[in-house]
Structures are given as C-alpha cells and as structure tokens.
Residue frames relative to the residue before (quaternion, step in Angstrom):
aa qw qx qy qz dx dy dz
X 1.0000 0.0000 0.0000 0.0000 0.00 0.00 0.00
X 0.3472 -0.6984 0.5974 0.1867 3.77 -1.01 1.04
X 0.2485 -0.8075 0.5302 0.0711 3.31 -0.62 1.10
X 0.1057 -0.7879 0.5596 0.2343 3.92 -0.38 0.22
X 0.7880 -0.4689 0.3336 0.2188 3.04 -1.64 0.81
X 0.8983 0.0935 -0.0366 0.4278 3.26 -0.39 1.75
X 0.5526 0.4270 -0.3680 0.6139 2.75 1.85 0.66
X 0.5635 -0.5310 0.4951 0.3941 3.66 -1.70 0.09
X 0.7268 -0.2955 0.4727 0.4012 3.61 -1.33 -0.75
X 0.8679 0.2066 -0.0925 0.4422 2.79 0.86 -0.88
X 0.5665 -0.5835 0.1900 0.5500 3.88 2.00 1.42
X 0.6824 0.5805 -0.4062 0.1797 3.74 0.49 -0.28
X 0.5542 -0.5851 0.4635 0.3683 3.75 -0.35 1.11
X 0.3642 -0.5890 0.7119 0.1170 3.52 -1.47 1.54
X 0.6265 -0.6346 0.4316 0.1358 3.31 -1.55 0.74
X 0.3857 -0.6696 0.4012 0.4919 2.82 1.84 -1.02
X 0.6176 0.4999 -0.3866 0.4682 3.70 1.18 -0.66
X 0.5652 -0.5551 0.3146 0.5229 3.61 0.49 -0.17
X 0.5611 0.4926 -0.5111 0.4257 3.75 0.68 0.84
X 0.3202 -0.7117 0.5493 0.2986 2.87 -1.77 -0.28
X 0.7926 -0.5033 0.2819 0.1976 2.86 -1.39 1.31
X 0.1950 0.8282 -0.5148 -0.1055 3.85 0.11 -0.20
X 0.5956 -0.5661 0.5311 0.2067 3.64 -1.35 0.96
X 0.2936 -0.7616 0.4838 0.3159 3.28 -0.51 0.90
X 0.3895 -0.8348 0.3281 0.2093 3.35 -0.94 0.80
X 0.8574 -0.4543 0.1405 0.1966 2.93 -1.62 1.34
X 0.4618 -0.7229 0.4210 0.2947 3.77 -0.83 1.06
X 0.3042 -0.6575 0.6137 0.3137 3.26 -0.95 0.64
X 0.6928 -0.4732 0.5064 0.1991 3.21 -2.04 0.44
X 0.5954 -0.4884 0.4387 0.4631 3.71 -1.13 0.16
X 0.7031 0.4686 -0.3521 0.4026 3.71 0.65 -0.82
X 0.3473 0.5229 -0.5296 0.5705 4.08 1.40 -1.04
X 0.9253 0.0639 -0.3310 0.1740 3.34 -1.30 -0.82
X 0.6025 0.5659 -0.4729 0.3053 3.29 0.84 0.17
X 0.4437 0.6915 -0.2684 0.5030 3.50 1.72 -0.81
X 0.5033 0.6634 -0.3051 0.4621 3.75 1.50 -1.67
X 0.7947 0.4165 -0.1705 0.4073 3.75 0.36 -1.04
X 0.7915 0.4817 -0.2339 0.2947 2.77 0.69 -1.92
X 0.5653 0.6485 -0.3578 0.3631 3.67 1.23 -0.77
X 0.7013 0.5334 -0.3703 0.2942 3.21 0.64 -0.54
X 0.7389 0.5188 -0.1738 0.3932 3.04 1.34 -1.23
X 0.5320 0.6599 -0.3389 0.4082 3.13 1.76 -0.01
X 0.6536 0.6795 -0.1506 0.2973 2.50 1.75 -1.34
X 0.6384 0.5883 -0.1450 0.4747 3.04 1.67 -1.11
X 0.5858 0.4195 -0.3400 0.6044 3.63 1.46 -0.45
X 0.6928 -0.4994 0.4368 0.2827 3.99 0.43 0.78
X 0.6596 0.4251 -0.4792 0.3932 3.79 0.77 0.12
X 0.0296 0.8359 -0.5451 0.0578 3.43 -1.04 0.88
X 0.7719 0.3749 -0.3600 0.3660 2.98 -1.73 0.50
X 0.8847 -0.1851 0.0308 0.4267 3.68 -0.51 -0.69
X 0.4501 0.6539 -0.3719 0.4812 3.13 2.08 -0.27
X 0.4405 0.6353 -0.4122 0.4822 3.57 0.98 -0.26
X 0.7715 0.3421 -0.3083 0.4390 3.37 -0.18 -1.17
X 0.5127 0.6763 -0.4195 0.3220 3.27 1.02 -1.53
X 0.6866 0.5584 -0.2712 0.3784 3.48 0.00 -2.51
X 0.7681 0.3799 -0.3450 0.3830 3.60 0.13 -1.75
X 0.6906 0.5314 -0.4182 0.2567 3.32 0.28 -0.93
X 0.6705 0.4180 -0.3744 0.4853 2.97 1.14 -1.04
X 0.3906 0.5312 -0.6189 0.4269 3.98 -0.07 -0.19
X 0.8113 0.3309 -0.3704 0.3083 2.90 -0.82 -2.26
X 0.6426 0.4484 -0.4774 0.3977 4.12 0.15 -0.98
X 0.7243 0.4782 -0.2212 0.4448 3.58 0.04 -0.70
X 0.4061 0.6974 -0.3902 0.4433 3.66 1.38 -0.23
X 0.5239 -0.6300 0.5519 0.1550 3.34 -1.48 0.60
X 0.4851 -0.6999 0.4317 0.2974 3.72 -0.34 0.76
X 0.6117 0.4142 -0.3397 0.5821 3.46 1.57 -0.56
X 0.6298 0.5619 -0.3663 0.3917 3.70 0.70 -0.67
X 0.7839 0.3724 -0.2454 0.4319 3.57 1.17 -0.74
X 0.1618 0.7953 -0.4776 0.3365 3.15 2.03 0.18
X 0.7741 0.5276 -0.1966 0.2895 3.44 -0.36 -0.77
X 0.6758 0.2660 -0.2115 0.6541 3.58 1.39 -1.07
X 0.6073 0.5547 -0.4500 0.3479 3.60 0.83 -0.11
X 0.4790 0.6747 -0.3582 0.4323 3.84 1.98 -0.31
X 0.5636 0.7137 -0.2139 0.3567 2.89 1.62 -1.62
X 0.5361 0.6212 -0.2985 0.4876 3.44 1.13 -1.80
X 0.7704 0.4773 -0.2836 0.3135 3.12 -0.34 -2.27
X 0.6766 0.6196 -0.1575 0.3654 3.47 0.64 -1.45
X 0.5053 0.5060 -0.1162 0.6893 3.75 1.39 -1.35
X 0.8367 0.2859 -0.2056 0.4193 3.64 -0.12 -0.71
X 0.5589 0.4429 -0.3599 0.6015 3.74 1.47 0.22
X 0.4152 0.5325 -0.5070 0.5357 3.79 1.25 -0.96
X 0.8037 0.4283 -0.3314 0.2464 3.56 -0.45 -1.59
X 0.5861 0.5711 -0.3890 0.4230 3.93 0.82 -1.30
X 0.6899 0.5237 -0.3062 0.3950 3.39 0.85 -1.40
X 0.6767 0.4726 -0.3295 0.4584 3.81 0.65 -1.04
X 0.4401 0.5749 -0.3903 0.5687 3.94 1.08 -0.93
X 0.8467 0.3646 -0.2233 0.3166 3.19 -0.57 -1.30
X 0.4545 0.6687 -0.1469 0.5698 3.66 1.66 -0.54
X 0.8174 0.1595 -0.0975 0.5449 3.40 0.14 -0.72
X 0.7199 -0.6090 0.2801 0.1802 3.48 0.91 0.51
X 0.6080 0.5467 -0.4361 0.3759 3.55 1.50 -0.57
C-alpha cells in the first residue's frame, strides 16, 4: 500500500504529535439505535443469526411513528454529537 505524506494506513491526518488523528465517528440512524438494543434481547430469546436482522426489520416497519419517536431523538441527538466533533477538529 502507497501511503501519502502525513497520513496513517488507514488515510487519517497525523497530528504531528506522533498520533493519529481520528474522524469522529459517524452518526447512526434512528433504526442503528434501535437495532443497538433490540439485538440483544433477541439474542437472549435464542433467535440468531439472520433472523435477527429479519425480526428487527420487520418490527421497526410496522412500528408506530410515536413508538419510534424516541430512537429517532437518539438520531437527531447523534447527528448534532457528530456536526459538533467535525466542526471541532477543524475539517
């Protein structure tokens, strides 16, 4: 791999102090955090693997707009965390 000047292995701009910079990382969606919970508790009732995704997905569609109220704060909230850290680190 060709590396450019002042970057990491993996493209992120060194500080110069001898770390590396990292991007703050990326908001999740209303469904990430709702998916964030829900997996476990599936998990714990013995369903696995792709039935996971399956189950949530199907909930979240079938969800109430007030029921998803909540993880959609979650979004809004996550996605202001992020502007702020952006805006922070200068890019």
């Amino acid at each position: 791999m060709v590396k450019k000047a002042g970057t990491s292995a993996s493209g992120s701009k060194s500080n110069g102090g001898g770390g590396v910079k990292k991007d703050p990382k990326e908001p999740k969606n209303s469904y990430m955090h709702y998916a964030a919970g829900r997996r476990e508790e599936l998990k714990e009732q013995g369903i696995k693997g792709h039935r996971i995704h399956k189950k949530m997905g199907k909930e979240w569609r079938e969800m109430e707009d007030e029921d998803k109220k909540p993880y959609i704060d979650m979004a809004e909230e996550d996605q202001q965390r992020y502007e702020r850290e952006i805006e922070a680190s200068g890019d």
